[in-house]
C-alpha positions in Angstrom: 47.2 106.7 91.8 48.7 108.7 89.0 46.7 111.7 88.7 48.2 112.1 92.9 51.1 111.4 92.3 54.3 114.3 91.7 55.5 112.6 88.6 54.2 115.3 86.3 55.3 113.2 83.2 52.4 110.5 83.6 49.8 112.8 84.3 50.5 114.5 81.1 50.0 111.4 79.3 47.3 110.1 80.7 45.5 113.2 80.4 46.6 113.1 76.7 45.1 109.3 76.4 42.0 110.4 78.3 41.5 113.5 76.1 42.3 111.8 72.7 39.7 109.2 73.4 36.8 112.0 74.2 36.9 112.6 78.4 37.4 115.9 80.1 39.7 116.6 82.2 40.8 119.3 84.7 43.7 120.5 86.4 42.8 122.1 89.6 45.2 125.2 91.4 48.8 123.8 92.1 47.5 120.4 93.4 47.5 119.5 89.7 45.1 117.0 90.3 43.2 114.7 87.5 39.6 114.5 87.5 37.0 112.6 85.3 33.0 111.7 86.3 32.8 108.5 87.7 30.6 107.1 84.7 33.7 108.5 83.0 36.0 106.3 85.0 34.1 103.2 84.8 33.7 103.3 81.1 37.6 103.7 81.0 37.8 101.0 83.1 35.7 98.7 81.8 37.0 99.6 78.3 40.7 98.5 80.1 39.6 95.5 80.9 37.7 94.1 78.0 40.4 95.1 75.5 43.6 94.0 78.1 44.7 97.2 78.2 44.7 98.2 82.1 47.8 95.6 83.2 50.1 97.7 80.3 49.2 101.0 81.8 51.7 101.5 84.5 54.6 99.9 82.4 53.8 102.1 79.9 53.8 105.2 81.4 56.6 104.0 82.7 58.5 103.9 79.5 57.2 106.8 78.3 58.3 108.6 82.0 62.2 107.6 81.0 61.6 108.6 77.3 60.4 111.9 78.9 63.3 112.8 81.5 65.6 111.9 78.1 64.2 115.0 76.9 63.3 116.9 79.9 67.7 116.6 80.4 68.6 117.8 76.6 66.6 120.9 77.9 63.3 120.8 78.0 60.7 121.8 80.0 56.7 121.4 80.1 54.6 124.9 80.4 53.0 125.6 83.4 49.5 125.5 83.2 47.2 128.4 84.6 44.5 128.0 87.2 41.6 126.4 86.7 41.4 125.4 82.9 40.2 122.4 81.0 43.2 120.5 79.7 42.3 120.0 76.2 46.1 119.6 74.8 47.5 122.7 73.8 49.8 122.6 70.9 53.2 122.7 73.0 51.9 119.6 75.0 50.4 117.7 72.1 54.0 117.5 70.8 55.4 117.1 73.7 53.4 113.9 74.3 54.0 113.0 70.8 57.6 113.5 70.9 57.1 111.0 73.9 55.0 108.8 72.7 57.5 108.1 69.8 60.6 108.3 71.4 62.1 111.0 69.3 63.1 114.8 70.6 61.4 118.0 70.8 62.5 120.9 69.0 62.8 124.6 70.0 62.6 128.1 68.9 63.1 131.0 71.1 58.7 131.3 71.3 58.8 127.0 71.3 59.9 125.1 74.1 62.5 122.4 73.6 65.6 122.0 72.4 67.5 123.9 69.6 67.6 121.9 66.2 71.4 120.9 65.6 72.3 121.3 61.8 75.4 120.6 60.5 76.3 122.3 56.7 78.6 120.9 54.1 80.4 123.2 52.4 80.9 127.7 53.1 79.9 129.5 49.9 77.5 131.9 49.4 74.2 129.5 49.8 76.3 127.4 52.5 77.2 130.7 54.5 72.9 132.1 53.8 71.8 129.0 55.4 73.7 129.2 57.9 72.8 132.6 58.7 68.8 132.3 58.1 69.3 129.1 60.2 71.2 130.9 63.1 68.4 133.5 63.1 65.7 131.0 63.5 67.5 129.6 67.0 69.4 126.3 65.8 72.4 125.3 66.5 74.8 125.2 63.6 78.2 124.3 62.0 79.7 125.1 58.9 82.5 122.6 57.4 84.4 124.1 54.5 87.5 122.6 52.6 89.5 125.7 52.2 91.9 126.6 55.4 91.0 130.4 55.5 88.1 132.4 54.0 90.4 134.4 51.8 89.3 137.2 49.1 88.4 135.4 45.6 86.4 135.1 43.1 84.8 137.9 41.0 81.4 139.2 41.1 78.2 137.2 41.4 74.6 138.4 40.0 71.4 138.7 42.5 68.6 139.2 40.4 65.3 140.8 42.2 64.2 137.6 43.3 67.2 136.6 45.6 67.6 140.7 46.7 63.6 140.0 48.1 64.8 136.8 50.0 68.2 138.6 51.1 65.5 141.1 53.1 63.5 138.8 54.4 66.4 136.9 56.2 68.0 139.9 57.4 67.6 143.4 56.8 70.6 144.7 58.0 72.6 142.5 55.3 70.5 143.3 52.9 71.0 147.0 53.6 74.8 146.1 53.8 74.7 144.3 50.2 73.3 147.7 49.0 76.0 149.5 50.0 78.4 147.9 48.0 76.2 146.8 44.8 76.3 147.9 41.1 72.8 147.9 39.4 72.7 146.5 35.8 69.0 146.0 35.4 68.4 149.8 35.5 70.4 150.5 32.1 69.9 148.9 28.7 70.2 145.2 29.0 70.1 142.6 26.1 71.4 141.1 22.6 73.7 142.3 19.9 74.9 141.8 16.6 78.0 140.2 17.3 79.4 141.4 13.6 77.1 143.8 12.5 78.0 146.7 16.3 79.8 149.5 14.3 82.1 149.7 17.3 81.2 152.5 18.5 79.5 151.2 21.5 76.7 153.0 20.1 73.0 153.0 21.8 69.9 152.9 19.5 66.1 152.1 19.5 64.2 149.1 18.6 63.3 150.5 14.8 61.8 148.1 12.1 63.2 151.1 9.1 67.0 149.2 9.1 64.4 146.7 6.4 64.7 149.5 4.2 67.1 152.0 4.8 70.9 150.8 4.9 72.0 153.6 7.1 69.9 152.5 9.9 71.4 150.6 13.0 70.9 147.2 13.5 73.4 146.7 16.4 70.8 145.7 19.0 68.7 142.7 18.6 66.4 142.6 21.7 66.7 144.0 24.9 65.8 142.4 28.2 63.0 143.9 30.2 64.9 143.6 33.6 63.5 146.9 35.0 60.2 146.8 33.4 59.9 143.1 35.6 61.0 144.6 38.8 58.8 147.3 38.6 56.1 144.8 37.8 56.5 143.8 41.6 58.0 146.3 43.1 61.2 144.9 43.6 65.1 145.6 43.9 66.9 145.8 40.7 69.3 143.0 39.2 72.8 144.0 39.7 76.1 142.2 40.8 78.3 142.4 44.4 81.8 141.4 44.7 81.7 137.3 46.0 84.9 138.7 48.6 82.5 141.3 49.9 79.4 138.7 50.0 81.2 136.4 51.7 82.7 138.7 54.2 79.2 140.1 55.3 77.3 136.9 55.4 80.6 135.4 57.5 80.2 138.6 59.8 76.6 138.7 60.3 77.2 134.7 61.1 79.8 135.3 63.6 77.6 137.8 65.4 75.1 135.6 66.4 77.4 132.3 66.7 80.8 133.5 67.4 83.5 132.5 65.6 83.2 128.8 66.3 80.0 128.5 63.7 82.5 127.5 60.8 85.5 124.8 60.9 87.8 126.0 58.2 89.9 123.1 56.1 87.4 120.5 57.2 84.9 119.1 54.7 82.2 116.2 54.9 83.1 113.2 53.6 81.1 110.7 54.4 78.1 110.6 56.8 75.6 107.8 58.2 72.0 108.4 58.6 70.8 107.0 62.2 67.4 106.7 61.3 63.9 108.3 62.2 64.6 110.7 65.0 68.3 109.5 65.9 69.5 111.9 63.2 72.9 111.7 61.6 76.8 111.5 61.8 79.4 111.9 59.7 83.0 111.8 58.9 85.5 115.3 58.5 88.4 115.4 56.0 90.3 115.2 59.1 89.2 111.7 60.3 86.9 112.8 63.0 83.3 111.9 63.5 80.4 114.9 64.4 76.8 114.1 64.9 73.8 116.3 64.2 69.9 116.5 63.6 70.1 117.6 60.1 72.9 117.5 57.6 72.6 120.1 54.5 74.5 119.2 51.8 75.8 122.3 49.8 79.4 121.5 49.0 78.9 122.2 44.6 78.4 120.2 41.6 81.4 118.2 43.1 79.4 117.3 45.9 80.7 114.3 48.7 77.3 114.6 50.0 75.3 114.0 47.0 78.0 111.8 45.8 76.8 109.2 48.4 73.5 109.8 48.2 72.7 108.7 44.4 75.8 106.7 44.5 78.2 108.2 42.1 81.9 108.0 42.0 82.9 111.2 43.6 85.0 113.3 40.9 85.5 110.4 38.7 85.3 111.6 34.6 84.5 109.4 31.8 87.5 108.9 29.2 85.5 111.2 26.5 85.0 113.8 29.8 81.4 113.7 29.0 80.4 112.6 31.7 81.8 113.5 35.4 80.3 112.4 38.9 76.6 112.1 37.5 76.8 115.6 35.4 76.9 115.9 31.9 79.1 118.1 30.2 76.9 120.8 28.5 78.6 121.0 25.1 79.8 125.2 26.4 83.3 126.1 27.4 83.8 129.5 28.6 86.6 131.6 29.3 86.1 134.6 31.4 88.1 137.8 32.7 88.0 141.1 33.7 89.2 144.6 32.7 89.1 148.5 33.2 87.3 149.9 30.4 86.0 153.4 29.7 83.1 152.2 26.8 80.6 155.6 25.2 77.9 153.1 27.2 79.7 152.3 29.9 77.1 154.4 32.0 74.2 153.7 30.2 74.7 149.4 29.7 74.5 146.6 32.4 75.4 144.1 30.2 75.3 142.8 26.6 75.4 139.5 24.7 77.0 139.3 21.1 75.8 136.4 19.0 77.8 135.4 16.4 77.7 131.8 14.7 78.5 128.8 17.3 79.3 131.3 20.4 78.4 134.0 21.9 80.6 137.1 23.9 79.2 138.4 27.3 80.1 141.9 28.7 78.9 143.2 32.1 79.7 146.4 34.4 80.6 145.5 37.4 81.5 148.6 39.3 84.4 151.0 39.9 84.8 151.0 36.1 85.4 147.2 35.3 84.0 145.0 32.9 83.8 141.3 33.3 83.3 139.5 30.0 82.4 135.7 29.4 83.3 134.2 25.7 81.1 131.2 25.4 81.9 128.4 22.5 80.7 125.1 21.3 83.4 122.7 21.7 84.2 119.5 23.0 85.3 118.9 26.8 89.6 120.0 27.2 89.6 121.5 23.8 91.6 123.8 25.1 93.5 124.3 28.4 93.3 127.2 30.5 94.1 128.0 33.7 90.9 127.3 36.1 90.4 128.4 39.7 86.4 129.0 39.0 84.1 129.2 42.4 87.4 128.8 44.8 88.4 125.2 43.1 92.4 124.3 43.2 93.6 126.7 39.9 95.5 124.5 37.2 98.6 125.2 35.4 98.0 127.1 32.3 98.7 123.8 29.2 101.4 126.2 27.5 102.5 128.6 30.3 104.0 130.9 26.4 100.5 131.6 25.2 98.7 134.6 25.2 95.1 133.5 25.9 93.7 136.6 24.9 95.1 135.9 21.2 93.3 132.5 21.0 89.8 133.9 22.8 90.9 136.7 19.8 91.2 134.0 16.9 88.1 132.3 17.7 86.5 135.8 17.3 87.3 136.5 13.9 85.2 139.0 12.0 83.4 140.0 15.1 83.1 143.8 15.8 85.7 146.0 17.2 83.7 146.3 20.5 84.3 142.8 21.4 88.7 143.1 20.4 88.6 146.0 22.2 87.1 144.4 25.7 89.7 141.8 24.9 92.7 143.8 24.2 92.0 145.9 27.2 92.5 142.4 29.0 95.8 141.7 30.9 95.9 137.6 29.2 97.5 136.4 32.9 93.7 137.1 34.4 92.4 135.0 31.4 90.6 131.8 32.8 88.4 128.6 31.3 86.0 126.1 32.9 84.2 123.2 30.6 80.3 123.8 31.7 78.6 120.5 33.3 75.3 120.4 34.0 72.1 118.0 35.7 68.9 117.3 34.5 66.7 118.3 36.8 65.9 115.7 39.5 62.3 114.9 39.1 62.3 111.1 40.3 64.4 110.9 43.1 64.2 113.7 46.5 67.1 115.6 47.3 66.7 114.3 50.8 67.3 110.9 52.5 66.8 110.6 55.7 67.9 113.3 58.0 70.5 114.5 55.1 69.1 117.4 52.3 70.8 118.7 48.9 70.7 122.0 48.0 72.1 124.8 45.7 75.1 123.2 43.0 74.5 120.2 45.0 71.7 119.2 43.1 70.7 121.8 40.6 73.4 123.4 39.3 72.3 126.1 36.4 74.4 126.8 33.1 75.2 130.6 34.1 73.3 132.7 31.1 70.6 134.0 33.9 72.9 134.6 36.4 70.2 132.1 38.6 72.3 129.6 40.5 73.6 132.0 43.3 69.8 132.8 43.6 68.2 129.7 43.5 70.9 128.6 46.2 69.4 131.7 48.3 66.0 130.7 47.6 66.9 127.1 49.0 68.0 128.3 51.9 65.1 130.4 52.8 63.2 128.0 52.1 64.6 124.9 53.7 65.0 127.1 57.0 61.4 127.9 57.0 60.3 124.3 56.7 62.5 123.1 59.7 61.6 125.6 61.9 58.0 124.6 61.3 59.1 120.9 62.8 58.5 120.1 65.9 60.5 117.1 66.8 63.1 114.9 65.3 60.8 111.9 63.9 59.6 114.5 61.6 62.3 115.5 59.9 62.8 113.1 57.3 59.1 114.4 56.2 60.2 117.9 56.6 63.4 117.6 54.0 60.6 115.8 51.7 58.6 118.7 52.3 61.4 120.9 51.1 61.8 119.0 48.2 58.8 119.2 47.1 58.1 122.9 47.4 61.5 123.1 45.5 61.4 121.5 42.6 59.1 122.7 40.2 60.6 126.3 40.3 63.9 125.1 40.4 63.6 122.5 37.3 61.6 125.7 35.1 64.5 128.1 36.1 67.8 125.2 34.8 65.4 124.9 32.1 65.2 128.3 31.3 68.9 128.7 32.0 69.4 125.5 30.0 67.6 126.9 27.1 69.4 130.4 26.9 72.4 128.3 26.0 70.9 126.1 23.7 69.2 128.6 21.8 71.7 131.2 21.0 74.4 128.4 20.0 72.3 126.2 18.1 69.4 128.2 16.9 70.6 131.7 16.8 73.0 133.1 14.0 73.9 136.6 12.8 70.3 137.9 12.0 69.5 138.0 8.4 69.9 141.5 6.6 68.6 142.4 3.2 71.6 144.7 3.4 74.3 142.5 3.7 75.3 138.8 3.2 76.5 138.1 6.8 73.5 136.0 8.2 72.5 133.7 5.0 71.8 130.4 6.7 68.3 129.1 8.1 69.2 130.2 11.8 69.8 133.4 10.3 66.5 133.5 8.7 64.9 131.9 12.1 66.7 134.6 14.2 65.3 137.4 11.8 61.9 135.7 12.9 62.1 135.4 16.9 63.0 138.6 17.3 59.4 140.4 17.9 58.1 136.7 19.6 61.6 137.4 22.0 60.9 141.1 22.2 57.4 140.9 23.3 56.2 137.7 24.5 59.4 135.4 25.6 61.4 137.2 27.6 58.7 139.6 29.3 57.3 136.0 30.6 60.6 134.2 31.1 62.2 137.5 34.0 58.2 138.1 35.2 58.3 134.4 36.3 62.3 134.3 37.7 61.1 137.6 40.0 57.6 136.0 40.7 59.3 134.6 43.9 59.4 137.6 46.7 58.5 136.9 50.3 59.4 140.6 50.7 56.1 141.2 49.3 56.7 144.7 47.1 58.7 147.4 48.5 57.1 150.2 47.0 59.0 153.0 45.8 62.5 151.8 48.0 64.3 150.3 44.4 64.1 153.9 42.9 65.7 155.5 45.8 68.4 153.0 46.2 69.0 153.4 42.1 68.8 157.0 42.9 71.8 156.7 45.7 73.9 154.2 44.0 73.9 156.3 40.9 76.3 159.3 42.2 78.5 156.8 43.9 79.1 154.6 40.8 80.1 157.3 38.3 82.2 158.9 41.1 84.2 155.1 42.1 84.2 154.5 38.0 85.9 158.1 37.4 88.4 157.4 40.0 89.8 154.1 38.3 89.6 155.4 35.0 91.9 158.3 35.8 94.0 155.9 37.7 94.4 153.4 34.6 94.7 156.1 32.2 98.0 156.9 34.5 99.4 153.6 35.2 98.2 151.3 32.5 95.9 148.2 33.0 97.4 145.4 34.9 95.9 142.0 36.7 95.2 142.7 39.9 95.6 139.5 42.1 93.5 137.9 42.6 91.9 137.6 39.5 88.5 136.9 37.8 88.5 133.3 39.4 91.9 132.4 41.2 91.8 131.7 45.0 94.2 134.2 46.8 97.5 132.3 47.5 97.5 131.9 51.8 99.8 134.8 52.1 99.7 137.7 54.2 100.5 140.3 51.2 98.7 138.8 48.9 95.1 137.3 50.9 92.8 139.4 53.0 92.0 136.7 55.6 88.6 136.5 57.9 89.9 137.3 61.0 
């Protein structure tokens, strides 16, 4: 009675019962009519009655019919089958009578019948806005809620090492092209550690000689340098370098908008609390606003602050212990750092990318960063609110300077005594009002409990944020988000997503917890193990770390950090690009001395000054003063 019938549904799964179990079946021209031998149908039938199964049939099919037109209305629609073929499942109908069977939905993508998978992302920075984009790409449906009212220019420059420039292609060539265009290579030039009190100031560039043992005259202003370009070459990749976060942001939201329209972000609108539905029935959640949104997936990528997370492993969202070591499940790392940015002509400044001086209990960090600027980081050992500083790192609200009267640039100065020239004259070059501080928290990596719950996943700062000495989080975020995307478009219907975000997880977390231990490590290392190297020429490195630095340095040279940037580039779905790096040094090379020439000239006639907004400060919502996302 079925197999005649027009309800197409039934005879789908009763063809999928009768396969599964081990009979042939047929459909025959447009009649679409079940057949089966007749010792075929009396074994099923006998089978039926001896295990009580026949009365169930029809109710059951039933069911599943309703279950069915619930899907066959959110948009989908079964193949058609050719002429003449044996009706062993294909794939598409095997989930589609799954997706029956257990009441869940089917999931699309533009070659997969089904419905589009609805994802809903907390938070808009740069590994919100890629996952939205590599999502979009893929077919789903999705929303970006971000806390700020407007995309407006901030922030200063963020570093994409090789591995993140190979994922940047493989989501989208035409931003990867566009993030060329306005990139500044520092893993093409000298890259590495300094004597923090031993550079002559004279920003001078020397080899790695062993004769400064013996001869006194002999440089010793570079420790080791970092085999950046040797690594990329290794796989043929990109070059680390660094692009403006205002210009990132603008080109992911662009790219975004063309496939979505503007609507793909809500601006001034962040997650704030959700409720998982269960197994296929997805999630909803509340908006800053009061209102409630539902979706298949929800990604949690809103930073170390994070509502989502906050929920998840049950912390008190922003809450800080009374010591202020401890904040919202993160522990504070034991590193301030103050940061800013200047216009510096340096006797490298052409032939550096960037440089750490190490000095006892801190460390000074200079990078170019295009157009002839410098961005510096000044690293110290300290305990949480030693000192206050103005704040407005990674688009946070920016605090009131504690005494509006002081020149920051004097204390950074004062903690820096004795240190070479080279490092006071980055500083004096820096206008102090551009001067800014964050206390460093960190997370241990999260090796017993997933980063996803249900139909909700953590990503990015979320859930792994990285101390900043390999420039990794921004790429580890991008990684995530390539990586997530992949797995969910490999998912077929909504009972399987929990598994899927499991799945992520667990492809995740092994690179992720080597890399925030590498990055973990840097830090620990250079403050707590390294000193001035020992000299027999001088008595500035006397302790044991300055004996014990003397001593890495050929183990760092040649064995450490060879292995540590050959496994943070390991990671390229690119696959090697042959000789494309060298021709887009080979471009970018002309431009940058040309941009760099033009602001030096330009400073040399009006003096340096801040230029608004600076190194972290969120432009103020004001038509002169913030370029907004139209």
């Amino acid at each position: 009675k079925i197999s005649k019938g027009k309800d197409r549904q039934k005879k789908i799964v009763l063809s999928w019962i009768i396969n599964k179990i081990g009979f042939l079946v047929f459909v025959v021209d447009d009649k679409k009519v079940l057949k089966m031998g007749f010792t075929s149908f009396l074994l099923l039938t006998s089978a039926s009655a001896v295990c009580g199964f026949a009365p169930s049939i029809s109710s059951s099919v039933s069911h599943l019919s309703n279950v069915y037109e619930k899907n066959r209305v959110a948009g989908f629609e079964l193949p058609k089958q050719s002429n003449k073929k044996a009706l062993w499942m294909s794939d598409s109908e095997d989930a589609v009578v799954s997706t029956i069977l257990d009441s869940s939905e089917l999931l699309g993508l533009p070659a997969r019948p089904g419905r589009p998978l609805k994802v809903a992302i907390a938070g808009g920075g740069v590994g919100g806005l890629t996952t939205a984009l590599c999502m979009l790409k893929k077919g789903f449906d999705v929303t970006v809620y971000e806390k700020t009212a407007a995309f407006a220019r901030f922030g200063g420059p963020i570093q994409f090492a090789s591995n993140a420039l190979s994922v940047l292609k493989e989501i989208d060539e035409k931003l990867f092209n566009d993030v060329m265009d306005k990139f500044t290579f520092t893993g093409t030039r000298a890259c590495g550690i300094k004597d923090g009190l031993r550079a002559d100031g004279s920003f001078r560039m020397t080899g790695d000689s062993l004769d400064y043992l013996w001869n006194p005259d002999a440089p010793a202003d570079w420790f080791v340098k970092f085999p950046l370009k040797e690594c990329a070459d290794l796989y043929k990749l990109p070059y680390t370098g660094v692009i403006n976060r205002p210009d990132l942001q603008d080109l992911l939201i662009q790219e975004c908008k063309a496939l979505a329209g503007d609507d793909f972000i809500q601006n001034g609108n962040a997650v704030v609390s959700y409720e998982d539905k269960g197994v296929g029935e997805g999630v909803s959640f509340t908006l800053a606003d009061g209102t409630t949104e539902e979706a298949d997936v929800l990604v949690g990528c809103d930073g170390i602050w994070s509502a989502v997370r906050a929920q998840m492993y049950g912390e008190e969202l922003r809450v800080t212990s009374p010591d202020k070591k401890k904040r919202q499940g993160c522990t504070y790392s034991g590193y301030t750092v103050f940061a800013g940015e200047t216009v510096l002509k340096t006797d490298d400044y052409y032939e550096t990318g960037y440089k750490v001086y190490i000095g006892p209990q801190r460390y000074f960090v200079t990078s170019d960063v295009g157009e002839g600027r410098i961005q510096w980081y000044a690293f110290f050992a300290l305990p949480p609110g030693t000192k206050k500083a103005p704040s407005g790192w990674g688009g946070s609200t920016r605090d009131e300077q504690g005494d509006p009267g002081e020149n920051l640039v004097d204390y950074v100065k004062s903690l820096h005594e004795g240190w070479s020239s080279e490092v006071m004259d980055v500083l004096d070059s820096t206008p102090p009002e551009s001067v800014e501080q964050r206390d460093l928290y960190d997370r241990a990596p999260e090796l017993l409990r997933s980063w996803a719950k249900g139909n909700v996943v953590l990503m990015g700062d979320a859930v792994h944020p990285m101390m900043p000495n390999l420039g990794q989080g921004g790429c580890q975020a991008i990684e995530d988000a390539y990586v997530l995307t992949e797995t969910l478009a490999a998912t077929k219907s909504t009972q399987k997503i929990p598994d899927a975000l499991n799945d992520f997880y667990k492809k995740r977390i092994v690179r992720v917890t080597i890399v925030q231990f590498l990055s973990r490590l840097a830090s620990d290392l250079i403050i707590n193990a390294f000193d001035t190297p020992w000299s027999p020429h001088d008595n500035k490195g006397t302790s044991w770390k300055s004996y014990l630095t003397f001593f890495w340095k050929p183990l760092l040279q040649y064995a450490i950090f060879p292995g540590q940037f050959a496994y943070l580039y390991s990671y390229f779905p690119t696959g090697g690009m042959g000789d494309l790096p060298q021709q887009l040094e080979a471009r970018w090379k002309t431009k940058h001395e040309k941009d760099a020439e033009a602001v030096f000239a330009k400073v040399a006639e009006e003096g340096q000054q801040s230029s608004g907004p600076s190194f972290f400060k969120k432009a103020e919502n004001k038509p002169e003063d913030a370029a907004l996302v139209k």
